[in-house]
PyMOL CGO cylinders between C-alpha atoms (Angstrom):
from pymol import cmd
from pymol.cgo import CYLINDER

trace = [
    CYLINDER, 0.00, 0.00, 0.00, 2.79, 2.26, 0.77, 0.3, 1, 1, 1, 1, 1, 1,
    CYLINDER, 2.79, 2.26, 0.77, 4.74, 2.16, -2.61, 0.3, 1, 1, 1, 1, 1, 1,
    CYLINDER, 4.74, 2.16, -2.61, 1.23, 2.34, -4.42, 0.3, 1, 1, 1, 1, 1, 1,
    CYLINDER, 1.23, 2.34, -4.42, 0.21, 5.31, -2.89, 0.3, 1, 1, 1, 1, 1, 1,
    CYLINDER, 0.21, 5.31, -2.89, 3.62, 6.95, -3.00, 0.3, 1, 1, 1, 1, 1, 1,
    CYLINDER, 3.62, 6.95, -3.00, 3.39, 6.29, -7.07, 0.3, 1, 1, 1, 1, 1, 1,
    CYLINDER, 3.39, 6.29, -7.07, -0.12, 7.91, -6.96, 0.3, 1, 1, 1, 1, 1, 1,
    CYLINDER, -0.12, 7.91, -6.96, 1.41, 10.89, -4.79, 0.3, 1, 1, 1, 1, 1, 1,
    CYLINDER, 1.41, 10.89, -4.79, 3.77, 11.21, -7.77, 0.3, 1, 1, 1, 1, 1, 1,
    CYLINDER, 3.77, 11.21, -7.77, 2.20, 10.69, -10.47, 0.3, 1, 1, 1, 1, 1, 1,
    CYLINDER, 2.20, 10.69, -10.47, -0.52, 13.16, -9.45, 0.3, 1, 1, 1, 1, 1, 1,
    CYLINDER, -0.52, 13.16, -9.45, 2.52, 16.14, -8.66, 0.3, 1, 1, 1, 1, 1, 1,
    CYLINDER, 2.52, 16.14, -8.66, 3.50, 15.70, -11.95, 0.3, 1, 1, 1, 1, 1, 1,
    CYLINDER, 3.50, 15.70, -11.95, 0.39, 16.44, -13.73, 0.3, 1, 1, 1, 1, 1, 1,
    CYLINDER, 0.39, 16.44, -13.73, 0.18, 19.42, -11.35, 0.3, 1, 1, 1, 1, 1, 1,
    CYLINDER, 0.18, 19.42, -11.35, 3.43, 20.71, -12.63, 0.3, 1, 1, 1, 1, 1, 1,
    CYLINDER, 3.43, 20.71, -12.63, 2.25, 19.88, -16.01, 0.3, 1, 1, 1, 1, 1, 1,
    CYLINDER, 2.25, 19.88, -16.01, -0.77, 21.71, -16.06, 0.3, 1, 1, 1, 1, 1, 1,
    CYLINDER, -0.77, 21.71, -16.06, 0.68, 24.47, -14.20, 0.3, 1, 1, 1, 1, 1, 1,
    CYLINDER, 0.68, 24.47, -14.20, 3.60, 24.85, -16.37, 0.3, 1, 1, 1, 1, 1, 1,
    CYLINDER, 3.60, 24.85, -16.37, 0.92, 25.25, -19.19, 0.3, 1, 1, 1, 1, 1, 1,
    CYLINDER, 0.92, 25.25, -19.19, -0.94, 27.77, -17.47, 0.3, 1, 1, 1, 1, 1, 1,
    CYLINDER, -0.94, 27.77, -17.47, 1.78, 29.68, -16.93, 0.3, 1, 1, 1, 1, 1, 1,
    CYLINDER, 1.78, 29.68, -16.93, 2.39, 29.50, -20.59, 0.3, 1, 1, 1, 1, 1, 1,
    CYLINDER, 2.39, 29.50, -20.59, -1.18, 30.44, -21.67, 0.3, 1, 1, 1, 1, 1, 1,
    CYLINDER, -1.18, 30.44, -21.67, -0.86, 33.21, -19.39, 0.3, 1, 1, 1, 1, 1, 1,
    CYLINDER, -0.86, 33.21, -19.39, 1.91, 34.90, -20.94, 0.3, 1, 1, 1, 1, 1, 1,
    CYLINDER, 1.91, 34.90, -20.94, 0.85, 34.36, -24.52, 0.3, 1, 1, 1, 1, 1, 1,
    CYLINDER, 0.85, 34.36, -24.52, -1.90, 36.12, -23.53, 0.3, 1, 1, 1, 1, 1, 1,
    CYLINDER, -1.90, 36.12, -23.53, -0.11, 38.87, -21.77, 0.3, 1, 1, 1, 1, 1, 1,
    CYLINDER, -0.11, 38.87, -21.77, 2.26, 38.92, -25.05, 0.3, 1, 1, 1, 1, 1, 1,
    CYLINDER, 2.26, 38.92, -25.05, -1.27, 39.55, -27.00, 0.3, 1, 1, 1, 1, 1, 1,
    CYLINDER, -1.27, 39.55, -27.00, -2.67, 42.10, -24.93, 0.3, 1, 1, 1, 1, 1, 1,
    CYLINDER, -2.67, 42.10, -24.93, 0.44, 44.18, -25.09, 0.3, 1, 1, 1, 1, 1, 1,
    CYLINDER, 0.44, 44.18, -25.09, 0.46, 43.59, -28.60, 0.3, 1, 1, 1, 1, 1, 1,
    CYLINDER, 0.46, 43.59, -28.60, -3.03, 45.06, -29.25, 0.3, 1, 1, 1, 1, 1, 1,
    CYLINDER, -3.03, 45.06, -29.25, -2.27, 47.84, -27.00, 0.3, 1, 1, 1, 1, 1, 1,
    CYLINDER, -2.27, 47.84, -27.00, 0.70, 48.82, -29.18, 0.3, 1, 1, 1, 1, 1, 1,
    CYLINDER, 0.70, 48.82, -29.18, -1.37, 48.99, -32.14, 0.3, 1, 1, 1, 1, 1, 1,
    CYLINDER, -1.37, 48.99, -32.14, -3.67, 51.13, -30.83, 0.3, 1, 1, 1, 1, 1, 1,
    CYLINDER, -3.67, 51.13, -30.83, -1.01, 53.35, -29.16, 0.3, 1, 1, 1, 1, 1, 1,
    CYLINDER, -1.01, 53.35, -29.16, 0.72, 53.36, -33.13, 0.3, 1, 1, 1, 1, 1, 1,
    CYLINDER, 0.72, 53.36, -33.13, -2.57, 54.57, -34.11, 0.3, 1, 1, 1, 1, 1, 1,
    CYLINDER, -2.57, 54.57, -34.11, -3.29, 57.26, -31.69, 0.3, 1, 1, 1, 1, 1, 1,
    CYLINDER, -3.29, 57.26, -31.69, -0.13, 58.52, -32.12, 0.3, 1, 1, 1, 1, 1, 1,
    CYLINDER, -0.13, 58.52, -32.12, -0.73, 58.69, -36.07, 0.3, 1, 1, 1, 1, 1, 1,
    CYLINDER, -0.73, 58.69, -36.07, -3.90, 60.56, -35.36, 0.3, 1, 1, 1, 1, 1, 1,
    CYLINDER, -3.90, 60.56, -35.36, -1.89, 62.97, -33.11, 0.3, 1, 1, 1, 1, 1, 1,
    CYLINDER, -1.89, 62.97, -33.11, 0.22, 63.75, -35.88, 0.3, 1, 1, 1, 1, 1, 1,
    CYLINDER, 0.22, 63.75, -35.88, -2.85, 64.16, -38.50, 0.3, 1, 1, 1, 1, 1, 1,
    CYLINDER, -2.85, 64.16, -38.50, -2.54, 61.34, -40.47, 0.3, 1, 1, 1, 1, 1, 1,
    CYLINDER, -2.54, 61.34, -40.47, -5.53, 59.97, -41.05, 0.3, 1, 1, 1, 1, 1, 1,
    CYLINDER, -5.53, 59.97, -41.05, -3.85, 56.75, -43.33, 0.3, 1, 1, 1, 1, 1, 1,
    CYLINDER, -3.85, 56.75, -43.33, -1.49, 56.20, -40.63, 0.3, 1, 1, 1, 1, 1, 1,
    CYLINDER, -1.49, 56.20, -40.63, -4.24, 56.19, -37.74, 0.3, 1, 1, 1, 1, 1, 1,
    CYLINDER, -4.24, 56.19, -37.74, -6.33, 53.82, -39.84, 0.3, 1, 1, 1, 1, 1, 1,
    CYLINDER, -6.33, 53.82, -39.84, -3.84, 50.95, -40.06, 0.3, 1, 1, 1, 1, 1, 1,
    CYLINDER, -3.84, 50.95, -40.06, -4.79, 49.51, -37.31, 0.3, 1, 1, 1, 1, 1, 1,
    CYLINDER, -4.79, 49.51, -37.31, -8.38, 49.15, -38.90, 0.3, 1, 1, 1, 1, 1, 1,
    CYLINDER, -8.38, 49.15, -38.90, -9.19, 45.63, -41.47, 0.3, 1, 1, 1, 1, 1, 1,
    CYLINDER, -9.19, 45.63, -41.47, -8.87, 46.82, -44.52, 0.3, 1, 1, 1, 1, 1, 1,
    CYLINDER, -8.87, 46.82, -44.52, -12.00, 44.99, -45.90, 0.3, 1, 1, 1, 1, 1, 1,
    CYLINDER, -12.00, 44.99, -45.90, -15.32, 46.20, -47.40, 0.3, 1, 1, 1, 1, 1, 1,
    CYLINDER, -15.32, 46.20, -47.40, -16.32, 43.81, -44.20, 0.3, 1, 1, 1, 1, 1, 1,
    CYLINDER, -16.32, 43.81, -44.20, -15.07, 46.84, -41.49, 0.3, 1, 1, 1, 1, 1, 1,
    CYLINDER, -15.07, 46.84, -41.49, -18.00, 48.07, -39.55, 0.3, 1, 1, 1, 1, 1, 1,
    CYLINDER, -18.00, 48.07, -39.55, -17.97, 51.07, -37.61, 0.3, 1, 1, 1, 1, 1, 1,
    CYLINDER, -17.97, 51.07, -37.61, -21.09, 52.03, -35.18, 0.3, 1, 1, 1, 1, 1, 1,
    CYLINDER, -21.09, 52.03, -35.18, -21.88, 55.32, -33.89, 0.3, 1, 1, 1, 1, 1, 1,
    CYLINDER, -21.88, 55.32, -33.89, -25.09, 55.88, -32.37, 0.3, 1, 1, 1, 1, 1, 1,
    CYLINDER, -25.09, 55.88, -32.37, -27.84, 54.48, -34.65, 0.3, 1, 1, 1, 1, 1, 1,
    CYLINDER, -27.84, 54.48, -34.65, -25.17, 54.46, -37.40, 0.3, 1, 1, 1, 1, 1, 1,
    CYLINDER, -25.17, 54.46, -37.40, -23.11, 51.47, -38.89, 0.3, 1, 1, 1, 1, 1, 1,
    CYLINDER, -23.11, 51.47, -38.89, -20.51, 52.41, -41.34, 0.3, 1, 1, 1, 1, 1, 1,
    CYLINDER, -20.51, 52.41, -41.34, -20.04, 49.15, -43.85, 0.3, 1, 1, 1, 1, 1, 1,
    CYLINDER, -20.04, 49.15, -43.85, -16.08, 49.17, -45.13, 0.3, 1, 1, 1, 1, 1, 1,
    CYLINDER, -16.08, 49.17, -45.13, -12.87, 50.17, -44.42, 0.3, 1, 1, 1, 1, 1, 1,
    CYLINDER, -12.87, 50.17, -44.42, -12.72, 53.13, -47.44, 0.3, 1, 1, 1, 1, 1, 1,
    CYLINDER, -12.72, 53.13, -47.44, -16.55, 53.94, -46.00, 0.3, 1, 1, 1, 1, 1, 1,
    CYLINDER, -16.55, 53.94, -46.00, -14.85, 54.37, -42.22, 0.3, 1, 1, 1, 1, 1, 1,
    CYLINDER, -14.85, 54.37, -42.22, -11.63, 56.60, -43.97, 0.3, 1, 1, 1, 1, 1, 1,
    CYLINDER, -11.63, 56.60, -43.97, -14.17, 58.63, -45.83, 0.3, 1, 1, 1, 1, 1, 1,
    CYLINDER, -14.17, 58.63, -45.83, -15.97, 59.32, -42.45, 0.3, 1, 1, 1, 1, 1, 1,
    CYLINDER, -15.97, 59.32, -42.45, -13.34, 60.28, -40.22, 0.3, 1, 1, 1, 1, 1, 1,
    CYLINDER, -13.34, 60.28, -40.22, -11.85, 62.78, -43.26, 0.3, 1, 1, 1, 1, 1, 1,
    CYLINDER, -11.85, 62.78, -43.26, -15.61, 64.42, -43.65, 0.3, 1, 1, 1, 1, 1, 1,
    CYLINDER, -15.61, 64.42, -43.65, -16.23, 64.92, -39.32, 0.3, 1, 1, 1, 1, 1, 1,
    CYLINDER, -16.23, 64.92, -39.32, -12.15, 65.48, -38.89, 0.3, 1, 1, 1, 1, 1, 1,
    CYLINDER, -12.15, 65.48, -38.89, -10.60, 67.25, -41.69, 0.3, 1, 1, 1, 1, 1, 1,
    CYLINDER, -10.60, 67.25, -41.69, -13.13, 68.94, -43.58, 0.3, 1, 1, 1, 1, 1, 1,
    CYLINDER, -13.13, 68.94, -43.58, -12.65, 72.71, -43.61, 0.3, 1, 1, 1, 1, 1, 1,
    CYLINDER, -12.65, 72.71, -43.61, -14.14, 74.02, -40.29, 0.3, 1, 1, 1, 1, 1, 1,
    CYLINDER, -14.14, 74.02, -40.29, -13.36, 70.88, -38.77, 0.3, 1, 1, 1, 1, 1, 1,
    CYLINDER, -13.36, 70.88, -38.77, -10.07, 69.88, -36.42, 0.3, 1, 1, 1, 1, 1, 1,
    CYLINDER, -10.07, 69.88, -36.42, -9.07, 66.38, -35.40, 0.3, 1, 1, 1, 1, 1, 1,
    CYLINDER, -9.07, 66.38, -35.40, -7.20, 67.56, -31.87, 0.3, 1, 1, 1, 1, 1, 1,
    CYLINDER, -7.20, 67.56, -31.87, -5.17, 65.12, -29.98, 0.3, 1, 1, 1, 1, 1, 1,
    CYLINDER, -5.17, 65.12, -29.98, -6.05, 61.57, -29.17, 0.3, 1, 1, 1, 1, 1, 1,
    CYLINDER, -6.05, 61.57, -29.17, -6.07, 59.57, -25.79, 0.3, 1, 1, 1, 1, 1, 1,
    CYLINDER, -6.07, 59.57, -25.79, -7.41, 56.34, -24.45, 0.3, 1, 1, 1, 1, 1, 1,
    CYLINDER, -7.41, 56.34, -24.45, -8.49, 55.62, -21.21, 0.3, 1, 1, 1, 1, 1, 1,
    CYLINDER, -8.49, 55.62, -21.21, -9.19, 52.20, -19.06, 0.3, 1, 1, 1, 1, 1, 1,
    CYLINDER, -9.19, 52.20, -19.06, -9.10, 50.18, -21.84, 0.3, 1, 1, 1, 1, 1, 1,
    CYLINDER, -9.10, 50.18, -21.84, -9.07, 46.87, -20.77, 0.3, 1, 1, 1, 1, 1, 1,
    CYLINDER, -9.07, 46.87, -20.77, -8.39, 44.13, -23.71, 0.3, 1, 1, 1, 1, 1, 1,
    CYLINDER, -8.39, 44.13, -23.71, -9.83, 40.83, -23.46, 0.3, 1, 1, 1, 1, 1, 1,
    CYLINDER, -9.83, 40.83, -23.46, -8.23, 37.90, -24.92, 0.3, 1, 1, 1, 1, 1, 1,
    CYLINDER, -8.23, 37.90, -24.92, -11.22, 35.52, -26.23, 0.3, 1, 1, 1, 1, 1, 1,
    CYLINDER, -11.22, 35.52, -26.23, -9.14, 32.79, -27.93, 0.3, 1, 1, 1, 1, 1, 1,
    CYLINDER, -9.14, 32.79, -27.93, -5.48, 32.77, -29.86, 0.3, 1, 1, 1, 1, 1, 1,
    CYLINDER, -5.48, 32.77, -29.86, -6.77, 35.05, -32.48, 0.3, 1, 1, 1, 1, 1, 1,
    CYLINDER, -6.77, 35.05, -32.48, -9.65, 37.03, -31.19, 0.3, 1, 1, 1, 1, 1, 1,
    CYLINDER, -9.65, 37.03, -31.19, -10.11, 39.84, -28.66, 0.3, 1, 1, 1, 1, 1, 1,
    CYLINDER, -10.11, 39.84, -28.66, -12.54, 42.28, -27.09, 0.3, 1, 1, 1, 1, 1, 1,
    CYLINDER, -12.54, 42.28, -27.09, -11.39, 45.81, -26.05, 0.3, 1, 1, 1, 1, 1, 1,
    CYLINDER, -11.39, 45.81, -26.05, -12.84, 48.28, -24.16, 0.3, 1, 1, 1, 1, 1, 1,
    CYLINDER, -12.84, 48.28, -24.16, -12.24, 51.96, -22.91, 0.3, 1, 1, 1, 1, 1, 1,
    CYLINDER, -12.24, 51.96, -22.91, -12.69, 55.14, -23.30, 0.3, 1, 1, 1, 1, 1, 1,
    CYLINDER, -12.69, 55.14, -23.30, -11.51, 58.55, -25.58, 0.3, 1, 1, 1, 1, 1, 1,
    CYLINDER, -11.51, 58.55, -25.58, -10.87, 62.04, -25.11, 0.3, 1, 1, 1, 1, 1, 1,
    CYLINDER, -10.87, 62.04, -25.11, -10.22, 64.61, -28.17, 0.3, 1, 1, 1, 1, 1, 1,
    CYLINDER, -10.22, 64.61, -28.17, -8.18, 67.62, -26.94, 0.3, 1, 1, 1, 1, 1, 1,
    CYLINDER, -8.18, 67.62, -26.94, -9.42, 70.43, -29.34, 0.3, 1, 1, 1, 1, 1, 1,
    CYLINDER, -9.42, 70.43, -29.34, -8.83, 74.08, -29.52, 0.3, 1, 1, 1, 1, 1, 1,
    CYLINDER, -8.83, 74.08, -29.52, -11.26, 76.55, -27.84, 0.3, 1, 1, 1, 1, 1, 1,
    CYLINDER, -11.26, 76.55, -27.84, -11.37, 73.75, -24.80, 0.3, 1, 1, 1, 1, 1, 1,
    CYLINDER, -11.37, 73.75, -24.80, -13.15, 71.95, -26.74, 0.3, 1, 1, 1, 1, 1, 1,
    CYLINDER, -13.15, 71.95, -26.74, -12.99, 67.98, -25.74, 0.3, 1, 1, 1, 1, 1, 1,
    CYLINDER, -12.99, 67.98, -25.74, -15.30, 65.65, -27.20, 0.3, 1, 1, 1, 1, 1, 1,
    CYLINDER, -15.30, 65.65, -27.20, -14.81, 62.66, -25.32, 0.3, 1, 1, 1, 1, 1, 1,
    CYLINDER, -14.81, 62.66, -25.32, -16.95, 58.97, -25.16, 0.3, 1, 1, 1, 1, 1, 1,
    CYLINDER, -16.95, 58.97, -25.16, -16.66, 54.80, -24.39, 0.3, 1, 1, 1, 1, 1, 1,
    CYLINDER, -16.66, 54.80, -24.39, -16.02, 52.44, -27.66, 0.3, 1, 1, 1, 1, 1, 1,
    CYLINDER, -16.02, 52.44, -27.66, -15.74, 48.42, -27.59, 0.3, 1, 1, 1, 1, 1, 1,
    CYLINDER, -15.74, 48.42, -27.59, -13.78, 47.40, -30.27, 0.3, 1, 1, 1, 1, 1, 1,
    CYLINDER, -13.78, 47.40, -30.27, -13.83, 43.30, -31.75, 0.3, 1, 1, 1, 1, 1, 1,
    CYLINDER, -13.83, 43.30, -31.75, -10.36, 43.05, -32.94, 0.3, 1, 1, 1, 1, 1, 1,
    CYLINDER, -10.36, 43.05, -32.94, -8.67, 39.87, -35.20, 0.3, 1, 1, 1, 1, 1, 1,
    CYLINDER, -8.67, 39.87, -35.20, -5.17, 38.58, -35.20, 0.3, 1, 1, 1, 1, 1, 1,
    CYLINDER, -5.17, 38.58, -35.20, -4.45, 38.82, -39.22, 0.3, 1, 1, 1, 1, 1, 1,
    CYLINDER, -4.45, 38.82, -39.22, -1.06, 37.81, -41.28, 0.3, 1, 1, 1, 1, 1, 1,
    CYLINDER, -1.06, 37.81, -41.28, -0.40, 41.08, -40.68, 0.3, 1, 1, 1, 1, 1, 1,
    CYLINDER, -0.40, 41.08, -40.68, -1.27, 41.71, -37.23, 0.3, 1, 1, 1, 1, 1, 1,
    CYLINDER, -1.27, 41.71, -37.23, -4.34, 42.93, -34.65, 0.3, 1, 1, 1, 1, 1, 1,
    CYLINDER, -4.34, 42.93, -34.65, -6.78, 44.71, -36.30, 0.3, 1, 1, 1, 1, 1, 1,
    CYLINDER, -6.78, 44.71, -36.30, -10.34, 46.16, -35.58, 0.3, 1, 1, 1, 1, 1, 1,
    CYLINDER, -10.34, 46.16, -35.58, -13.33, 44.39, -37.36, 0.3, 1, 1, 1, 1, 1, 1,
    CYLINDER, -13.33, 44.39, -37.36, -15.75, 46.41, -35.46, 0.3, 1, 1, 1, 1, 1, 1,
    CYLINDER, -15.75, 46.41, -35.46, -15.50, 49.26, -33.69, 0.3, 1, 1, 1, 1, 1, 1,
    CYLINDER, -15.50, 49.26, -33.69, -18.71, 50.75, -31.74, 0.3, 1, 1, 1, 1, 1, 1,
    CYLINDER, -18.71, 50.75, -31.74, -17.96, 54.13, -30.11, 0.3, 1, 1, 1, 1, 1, 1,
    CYLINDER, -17.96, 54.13, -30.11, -20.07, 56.35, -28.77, 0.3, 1, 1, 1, 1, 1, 1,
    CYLINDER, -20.07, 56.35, -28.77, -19.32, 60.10, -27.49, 0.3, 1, 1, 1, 1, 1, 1,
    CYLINDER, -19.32, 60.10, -27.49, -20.59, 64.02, -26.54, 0.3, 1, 1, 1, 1, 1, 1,
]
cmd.load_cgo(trace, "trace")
């Protein structure tokens, strides 16, 4: 009884270590991910910062399968979601300001999908600061994270 339950005792550390060893693993893909979403969308609020519209986009799929939601509004494509930002953010009149997140808080749903949620602030001149909440559903693609839908919603 002694050596039986001593091979039990071992045999059920080693699974233990095992599975731990792959959680641990798991864990810091995921914490590899995460960072690597947030560094995309840290590239792209730093593009908008600097005015380029192109630049702040590549974070976005470029498909004709992009959607965008604003209020009661879905935006179908990636040239249809460009077109937008250049008619509220660079027409004449209009000002895109500076760019910042806040508590976003990405969710990694499996090895190639992920939620992400938080909020932004426009700095504009006059004090002006237009500022809401978006949830974005972003993909892992050949060529990296990108948005596939992005629902924001601000004042």
């Amino acid at each position: 009884m002694g050596r039986s339950f001593l091979c039990l005792s071992l045999s059920a550390l080693v699974v233990s270590l095992v599975a731990a060893s792959v959680q641990a693993q798991s864990r810091a893909a995921e914490s590899a991910e995460r960072e690597a979403i947030l560094a995309a969308l840290n590239a792209s609020a730093a593009e908008w910062n600097k005015g380029n519209l192109d630049g702040y986009m590549a974070v976005y799929w470029n498909s004709p399968d992009l959607t965008f939601s604003s209020g009661a509004n879905t935006t179908r494509g990636y040239q249809a979601a460009l077109d937008r930002y250049k008619r509220n953010y660079q027409a004449p009149g209009r000002e895109m300001g500076q760019l910042d997140y806040r508590d976003v808080r990405v969710d990694v749903l499996c090895a190639d999908t992920a939620s992400v949620r938080g909020s932004w602030r426009l700095v504009q001149s006059g004090g002006k600061e237009p500022h809401g909440v978006f949830t974005l559903v972003m993909k892992k693609l050949p060529e990296g994270w990108r948005i596939v839908h992005d629902h924001s919603s601000g004042q």
